[in-house]
N, C-alpha and C positions, 0 to 999 in steps of 0.2 A: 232785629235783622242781623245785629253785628253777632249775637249770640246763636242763633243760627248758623250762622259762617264758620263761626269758629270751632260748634260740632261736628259739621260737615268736614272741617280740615280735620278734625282730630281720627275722626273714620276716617277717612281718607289715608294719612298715616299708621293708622293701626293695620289697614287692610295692606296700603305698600308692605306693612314691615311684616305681614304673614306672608305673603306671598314671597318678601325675599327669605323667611325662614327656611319656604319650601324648595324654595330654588337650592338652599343651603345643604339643606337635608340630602337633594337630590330624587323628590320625589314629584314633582308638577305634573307628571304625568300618572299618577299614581291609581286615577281612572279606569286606566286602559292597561291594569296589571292584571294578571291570570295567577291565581295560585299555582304556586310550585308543585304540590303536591294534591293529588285529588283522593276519594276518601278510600278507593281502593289501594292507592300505593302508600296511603298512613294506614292502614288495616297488617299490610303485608311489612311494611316499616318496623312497626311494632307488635307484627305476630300477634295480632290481636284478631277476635270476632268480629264484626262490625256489629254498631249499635248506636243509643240517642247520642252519644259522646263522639259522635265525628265531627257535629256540622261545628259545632265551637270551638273544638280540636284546632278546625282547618282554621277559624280565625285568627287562633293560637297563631299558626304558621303563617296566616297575611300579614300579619303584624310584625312576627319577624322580618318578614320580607321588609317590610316600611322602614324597618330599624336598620336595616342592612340593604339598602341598594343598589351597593356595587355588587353583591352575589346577582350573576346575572345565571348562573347553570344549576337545573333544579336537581341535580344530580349532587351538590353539595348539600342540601336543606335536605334530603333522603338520609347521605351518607351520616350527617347531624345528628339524624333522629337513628337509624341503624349500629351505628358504633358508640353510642351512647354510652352502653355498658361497659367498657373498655375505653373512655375518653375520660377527662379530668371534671366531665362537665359541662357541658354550653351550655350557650344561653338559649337554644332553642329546645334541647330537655330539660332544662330547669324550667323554662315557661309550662312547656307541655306537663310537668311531672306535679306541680302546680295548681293547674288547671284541674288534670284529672282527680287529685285528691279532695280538691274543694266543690267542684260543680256534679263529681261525677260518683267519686266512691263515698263522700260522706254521707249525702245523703241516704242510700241502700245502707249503712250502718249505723244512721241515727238512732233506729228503734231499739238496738239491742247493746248500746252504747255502754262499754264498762263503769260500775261506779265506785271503784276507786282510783280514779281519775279523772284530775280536774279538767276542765276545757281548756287550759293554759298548757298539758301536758305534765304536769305533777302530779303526785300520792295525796290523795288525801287522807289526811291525818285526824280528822274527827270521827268517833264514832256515827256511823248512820244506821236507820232502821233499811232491814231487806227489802224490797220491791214488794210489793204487793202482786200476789198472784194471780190473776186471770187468767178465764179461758183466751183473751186474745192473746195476753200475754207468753203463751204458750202453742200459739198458733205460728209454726214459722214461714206461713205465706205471708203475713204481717209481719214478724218483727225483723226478720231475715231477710230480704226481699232481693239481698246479694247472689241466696242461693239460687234464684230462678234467671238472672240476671249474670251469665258468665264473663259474661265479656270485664263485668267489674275485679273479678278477679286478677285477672289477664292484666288488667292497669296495673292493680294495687303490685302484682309483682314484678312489671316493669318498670314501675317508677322505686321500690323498694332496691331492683338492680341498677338503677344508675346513681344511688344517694354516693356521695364521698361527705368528709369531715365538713368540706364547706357549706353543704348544701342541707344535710340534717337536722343542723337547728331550727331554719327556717320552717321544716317542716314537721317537724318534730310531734307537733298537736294533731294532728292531719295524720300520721302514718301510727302511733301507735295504740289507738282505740281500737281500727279494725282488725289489728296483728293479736290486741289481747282478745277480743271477740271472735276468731277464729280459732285459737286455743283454748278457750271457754268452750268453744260447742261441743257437742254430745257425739258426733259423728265424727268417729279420728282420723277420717281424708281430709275433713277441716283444719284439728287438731294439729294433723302432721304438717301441713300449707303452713299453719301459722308459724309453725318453731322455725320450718325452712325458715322463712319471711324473716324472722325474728331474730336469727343466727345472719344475716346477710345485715339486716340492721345494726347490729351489734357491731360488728366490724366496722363501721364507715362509723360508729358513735365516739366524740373522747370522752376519757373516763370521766372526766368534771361532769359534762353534761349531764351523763347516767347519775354520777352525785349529787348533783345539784337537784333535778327534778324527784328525785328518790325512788325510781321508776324500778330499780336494780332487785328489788324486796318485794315489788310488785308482778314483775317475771317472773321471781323464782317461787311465787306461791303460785302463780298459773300455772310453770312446769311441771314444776314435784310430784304434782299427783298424779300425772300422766305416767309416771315411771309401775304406777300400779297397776296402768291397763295391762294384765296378762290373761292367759289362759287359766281354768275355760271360760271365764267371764267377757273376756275378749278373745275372738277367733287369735287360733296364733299367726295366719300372714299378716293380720288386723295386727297386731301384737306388736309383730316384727318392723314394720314398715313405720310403725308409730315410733318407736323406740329409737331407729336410727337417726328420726333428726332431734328428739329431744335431750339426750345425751351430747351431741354437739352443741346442743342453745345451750344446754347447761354448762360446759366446758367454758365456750366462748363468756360465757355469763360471767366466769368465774374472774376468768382473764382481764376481762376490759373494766369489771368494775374494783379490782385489785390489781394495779399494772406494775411491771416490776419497778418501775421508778415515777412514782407520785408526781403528780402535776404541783407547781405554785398554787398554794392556796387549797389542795385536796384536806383533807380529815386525817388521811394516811400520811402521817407525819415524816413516815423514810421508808427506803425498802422493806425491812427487815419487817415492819409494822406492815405494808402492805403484804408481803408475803407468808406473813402468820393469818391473816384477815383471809387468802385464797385459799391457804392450807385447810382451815375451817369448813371454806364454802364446796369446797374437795372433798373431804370427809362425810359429809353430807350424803354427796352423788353416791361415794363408793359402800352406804349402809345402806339409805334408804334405796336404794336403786340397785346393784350387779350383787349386795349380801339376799336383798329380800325378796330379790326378782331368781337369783341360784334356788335359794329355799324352799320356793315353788314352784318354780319351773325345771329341773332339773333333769325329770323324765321329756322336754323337749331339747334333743338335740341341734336343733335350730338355734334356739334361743339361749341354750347355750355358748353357742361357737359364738353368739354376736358380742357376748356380757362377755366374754371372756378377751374377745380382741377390743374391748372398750375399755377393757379391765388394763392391757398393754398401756392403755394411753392415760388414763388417769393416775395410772404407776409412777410415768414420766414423768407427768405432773408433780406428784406429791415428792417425789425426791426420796431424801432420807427418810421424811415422813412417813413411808411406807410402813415401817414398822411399824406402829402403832396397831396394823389390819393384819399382820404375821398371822396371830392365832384363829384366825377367821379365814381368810384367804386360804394360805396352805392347805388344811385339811379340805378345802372345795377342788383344790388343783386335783390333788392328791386324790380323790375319790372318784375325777373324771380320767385321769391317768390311767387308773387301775381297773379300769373296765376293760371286760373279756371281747366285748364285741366288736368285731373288727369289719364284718362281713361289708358294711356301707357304706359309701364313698361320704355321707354327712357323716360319719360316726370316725371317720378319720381327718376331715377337716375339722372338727369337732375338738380331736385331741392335738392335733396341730395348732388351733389355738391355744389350749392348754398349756402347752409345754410353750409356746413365745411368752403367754402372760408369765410362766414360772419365769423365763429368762430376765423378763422385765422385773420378777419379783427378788430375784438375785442381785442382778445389776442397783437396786435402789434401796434394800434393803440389807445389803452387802456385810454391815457391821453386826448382824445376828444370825450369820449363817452359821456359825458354827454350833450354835446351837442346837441350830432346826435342819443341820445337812442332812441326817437321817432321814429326815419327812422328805425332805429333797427325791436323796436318792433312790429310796423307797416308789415314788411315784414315777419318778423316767425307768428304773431298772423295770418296773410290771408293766409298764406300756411297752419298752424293748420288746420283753418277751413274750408277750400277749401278742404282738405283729411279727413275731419267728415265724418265716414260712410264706408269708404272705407277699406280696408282688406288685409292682404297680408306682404308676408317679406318686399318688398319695403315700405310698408306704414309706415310696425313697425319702419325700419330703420331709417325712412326718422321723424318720431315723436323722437325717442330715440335722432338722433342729433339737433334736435329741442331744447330740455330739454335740452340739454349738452350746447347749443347757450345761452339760457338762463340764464343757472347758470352762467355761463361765465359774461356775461354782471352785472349780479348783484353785480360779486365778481371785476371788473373792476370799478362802480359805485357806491361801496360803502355806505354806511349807510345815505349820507349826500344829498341826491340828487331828494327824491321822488319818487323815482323808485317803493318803495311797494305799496303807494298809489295811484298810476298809476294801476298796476297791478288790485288791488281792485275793481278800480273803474271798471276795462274791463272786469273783473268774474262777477261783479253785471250787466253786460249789457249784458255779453253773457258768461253762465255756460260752454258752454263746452271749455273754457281755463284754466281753475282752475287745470285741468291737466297738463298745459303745465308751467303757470305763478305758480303757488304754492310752494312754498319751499318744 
């Protein structure tokens, strides 16, 4: 009997001291709560499709509600989830970003799961044998199931757009299987989603992290090969559209896992070591990719104008380094310079890129112009006069960075080098550069 009584008091007490938990919390009424949010205005929240990921979505959001009481205006839990991309982070996009990774997009990417990568979010480093082949294996209403399924997309790159530094580790195993499996597919509107995806991850990554899991060597053997989708093997808008985010994942790639000042504890011992280690991973981009992608694509002026204002930016990059590409580079400037055809509005922005990348090739490769000024002037002087005559914003544009090329080159070569008597001599042969060469 007495043992009886004194389970009864112990319940008794247990039940008091939840009840005052609640009371604590501030939820006793917690019954008679209505979601903040219903699934149309979490649809339109996060610009998302509707689909099975709502109704757990919204529990997602009753829970915050539980956690946060005093939020009594459901107009804050919207603004929450709305400004996400541009906040530091809450707690109610990191729940939802969470959520969706784990119940929502893993599963639609389990089948086609990359396999050099562990389930922890590392390289794996043993050799393994290929997948075996099947026909299911090759069927992608099976192993894809992402692609019939949009709405998973639509997460995978809102929760990609609200990662910061703090929140990426956490998920680290969770967001980058489906990012390498999207740039693994075979269909480059996949291919292209993933690099976006990839490049916005990279950003919000610290460098350790990328080191530490060894993911960085894992990337760049997914990108690389993309830089070969060209024409005619690949349509060129297919081409085109592909190219523009993988050039940036590759930059950023370069960046974040060579930073200019090493974390405590990196591999990258001091600047100078990491900035040799980027210089490399730079080199790379500007053979395998804007040498081998000019080589064969040369006859598209499209695709040229792109290699060549990308060609600007990895110039930047490489610094003095530049040199090294002089003898490769130039004669590519130089040969789009010197074309006769003017007629196109692409075939002048075309050469307008031409003539910024030579600028940029000037500006960074400064200490071997005097050299190479002949190649220089050679290719602004025949574009000059290849567009004598001609009219129009492109034209003015495409003269204005002409002149800018120019001075550029002068203030690189210095007083000591002949440069004005060069000039002299090419006004006395042909008046209309006096425009272009005249101080």
């Amino acid at each position: 009997m007495v043992s009886q009584l004194t389970r009864t008091s112990v319940i008794k007490r247990r039940y008091h001291a939840f009840l005052a938990q609640l009371h604590d919390y501030g939820i006793m009424d917690a019954y008679n709560l209505k979601p903040f949010l219903d699934g149309k205005a979490l649809t339109k929240a996060l610009n998302t499709p509707p689909g099975p990921w709502m109704k757990e979505a919204l529990d997602v959001v009753m829970a915050w509600q539980l956690r946060n009481p005093d939020v009594k205006d459901p107009e804050q839990a919207i603004a929450a989830v709305e400004n996400s991309k541009v906040a530091t982070g809450g707690e109610l996009p990191s729940s939802l970003a969470k959520h969706f990774l784990k119940l929502t997009v893993r599963p639609l990417f389990a089948k086609a799961r990359p396999t050099n990568v562990t389930a922890t979010g590392r390289r794996v480093v043993s050799e393994q044998l290929p997948q075996k082949i099947t026909v299911e294996s090759m069927n992608d209403e099976i192993t894809k199931p992402w692609k019939k399924d949009a709405y998973a997309l639509n997460l995978l790159e809102w929760v990609v757009g609200i990662l910061n530094e703090r929140m990426v580790e956490d998920v680290w195993h969770l967001v980058v299987p489906p990012l390498l499996t999207l740039i693994d597919d075979w269909e480059t509107n996949y291919k292209r989603l993933g690099a976006q995806l990839l490049t916005r991850l990279l950003v919000a990554t610290p460098p350790l992290l990328l080191e530490r899991t060894g993911l960085a060597e894992v990337f760049a053997e997914a990108l690389l090969p993309c830089l070969s989708y060209l024409p005619t093997l690949t349509p060129e808008p297919d081409s085109l559209d592909l190219q523009h985010s993988i050039y940036p994942a590759l930059t950023t790639l370069a960046r974040v896992r060579c930073p200019d000042l090493p974390a405590a504890g990196s591999k990258l011992l001091n600047a100078e070591d990491s900035r040799r280690a980027r210089i490399k991973h730079l080199d790379i981009i500007v053979r395998k990719g804007l040498i081998y992608s000019y080589a064969h694509c040369n006859q598209y002026p499209r695709i040229v104008t792109f290699l060549f204002t990308q060609l600007a930016v990895l110039l930047a990059e490489l610094g003095i380094d530049s040199v090294k590409h002089l003898q490769v580079l130039l004669p590519m400037l130089t040969e789009t310079l010197s074309s006769r055809t003017l007629a196109e509005a692409q075939q002048l922005q075309t050469l307008t890129a031409a003539v910024k990348a030579m600028q940029a090739l000037i500006l960074n490769a400064w200490p071997r112009m005097g050299e190479y000024k002949g190649e220089v002037t050679k290719g602004l002087t025949l574009c000059w006069l290849n567009g004598d005559g001609k009219v129009g914003e492109e034209v003015e544009r495409l003269r204005e960075e002409s002149r800018v090329a120019v001075r550029i080159l002068r203030v690189a070569l210095g007083t000591e080098d002949g440069f004005e008597e060069s000039c002299n001599l090419l006004i006395a042969a042909d008046g209309r550069l006096s425009e272009l060469l005249v101080v």
